[in-house]
C-alpha positions in Angstrom: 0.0 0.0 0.0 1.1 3.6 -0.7 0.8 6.1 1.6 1.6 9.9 0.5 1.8 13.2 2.6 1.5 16.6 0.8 3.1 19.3 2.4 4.0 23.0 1.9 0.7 24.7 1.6 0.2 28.0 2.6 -0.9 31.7 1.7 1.2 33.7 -0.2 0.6 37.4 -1.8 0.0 37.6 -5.4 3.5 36.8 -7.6 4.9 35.3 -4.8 6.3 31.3 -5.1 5.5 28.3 -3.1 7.0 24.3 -3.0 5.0 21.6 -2.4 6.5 18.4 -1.6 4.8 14.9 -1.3 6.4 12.3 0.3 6.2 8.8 -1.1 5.8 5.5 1.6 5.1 2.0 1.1 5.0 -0.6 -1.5 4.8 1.1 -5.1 5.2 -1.6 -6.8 4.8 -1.2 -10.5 3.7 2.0 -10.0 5.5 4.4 -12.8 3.9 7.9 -12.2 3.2 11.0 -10.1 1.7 13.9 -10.8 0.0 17.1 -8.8 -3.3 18.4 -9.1 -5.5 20.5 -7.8 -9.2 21.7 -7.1 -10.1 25.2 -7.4 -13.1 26.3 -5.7 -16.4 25.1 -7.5 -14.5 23.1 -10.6 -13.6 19.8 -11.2 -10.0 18.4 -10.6 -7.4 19.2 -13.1 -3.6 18.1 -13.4 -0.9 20.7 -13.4 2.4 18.4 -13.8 3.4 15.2 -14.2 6.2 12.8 -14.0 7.5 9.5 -15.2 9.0 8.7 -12.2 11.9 6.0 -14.3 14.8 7.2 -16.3 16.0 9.8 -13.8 12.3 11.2 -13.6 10.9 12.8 -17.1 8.4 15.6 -16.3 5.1 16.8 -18.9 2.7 19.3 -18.4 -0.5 20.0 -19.9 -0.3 23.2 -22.2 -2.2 25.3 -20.2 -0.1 24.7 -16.9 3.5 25.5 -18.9 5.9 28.1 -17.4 4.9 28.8 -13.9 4.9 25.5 -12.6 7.5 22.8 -12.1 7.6 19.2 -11.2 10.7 17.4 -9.9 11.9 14.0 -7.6 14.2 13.1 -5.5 16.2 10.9 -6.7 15.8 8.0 -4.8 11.5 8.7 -5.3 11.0 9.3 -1.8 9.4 12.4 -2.8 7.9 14.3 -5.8 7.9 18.6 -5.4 6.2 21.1 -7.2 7.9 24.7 -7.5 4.9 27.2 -8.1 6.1 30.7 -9.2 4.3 34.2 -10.3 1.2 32.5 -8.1 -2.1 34.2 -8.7 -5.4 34.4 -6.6 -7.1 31.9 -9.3 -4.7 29.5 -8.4 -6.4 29.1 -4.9 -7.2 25.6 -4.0 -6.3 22.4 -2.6 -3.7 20.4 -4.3 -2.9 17.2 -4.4 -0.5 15.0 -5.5 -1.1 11.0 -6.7 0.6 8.1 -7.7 0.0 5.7 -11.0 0.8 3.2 -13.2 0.6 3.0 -17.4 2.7 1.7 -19.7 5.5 2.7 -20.3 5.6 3.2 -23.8 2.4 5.4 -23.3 3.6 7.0 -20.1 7.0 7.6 -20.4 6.2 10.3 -23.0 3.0 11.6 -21.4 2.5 10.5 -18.1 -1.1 12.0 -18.1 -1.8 8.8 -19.4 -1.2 6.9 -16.5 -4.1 5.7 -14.5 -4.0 7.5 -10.8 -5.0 5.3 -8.1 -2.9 6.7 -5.1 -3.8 9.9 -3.5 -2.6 11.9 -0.7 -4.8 14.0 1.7 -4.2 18.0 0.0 -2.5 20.9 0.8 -4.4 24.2 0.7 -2.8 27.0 -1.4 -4.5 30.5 -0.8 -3.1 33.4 -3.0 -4.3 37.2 -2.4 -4.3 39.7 -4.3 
């Protein structure tokens, strides 16, 4: 079983940066995957980056979430962060991050793919203008 602990959250002013780390516990098994989302007030969830955790971790963002977001692992996959710059208020919400599996030949290119089974708890993120 996989256990994983978001952590990080805060508020921050408008522009300002935040890192979110999730820390990784358990058996992953075949598990090949991370990513973070998150949950704006009133929307559905949406993913912001992901990573194929093999091959010294290969990140992939959706187009919309390119530039001010940044997805990274330690080496050893204890741990997945995400470095959030240039933070606005829209980007209030609860994030979370999650753990996967897909094949490789699908995932290692576009981790999206990956079906995420694993969740942690959330973090809250509160930016002000």
């Amino acid at each position: 079983q996989v256990k994983l602990v978001e952590s990080g959250g805060g508020s921050v002013q408008a522009g300002g940066s935040l890192r979110l780390s999730c820390a990784v516990s358990g058996q992953t098994g075949s598990r090949n995957s991370m990513a973070w989302f998150r949950q704006l007030p009133g929307q559905e969830r949406e993913g912001v980056a992901y990573i194929y955790i093999n091959e010294g971790g290969i990140p992939w963002y959706p187009g919309s979430m390119k530039g001010r977001f940044t997805i990274s692992q330690e080496a050893d996959k204890s741990a997945i962060y995400l470095q959030m710059s240039g933070l606005r208020p829209e980007d209030t919400g609860t994030y979370y991050c999650a753990m996967g599996y897909g094949p490789s030949s699908v995932v290692r290119t576009r981790p999206a793919g990956a079906r995420f089974n694993d969740w942690g708890q959330g973090t809250q993120v509160t930016v002000s203008s």
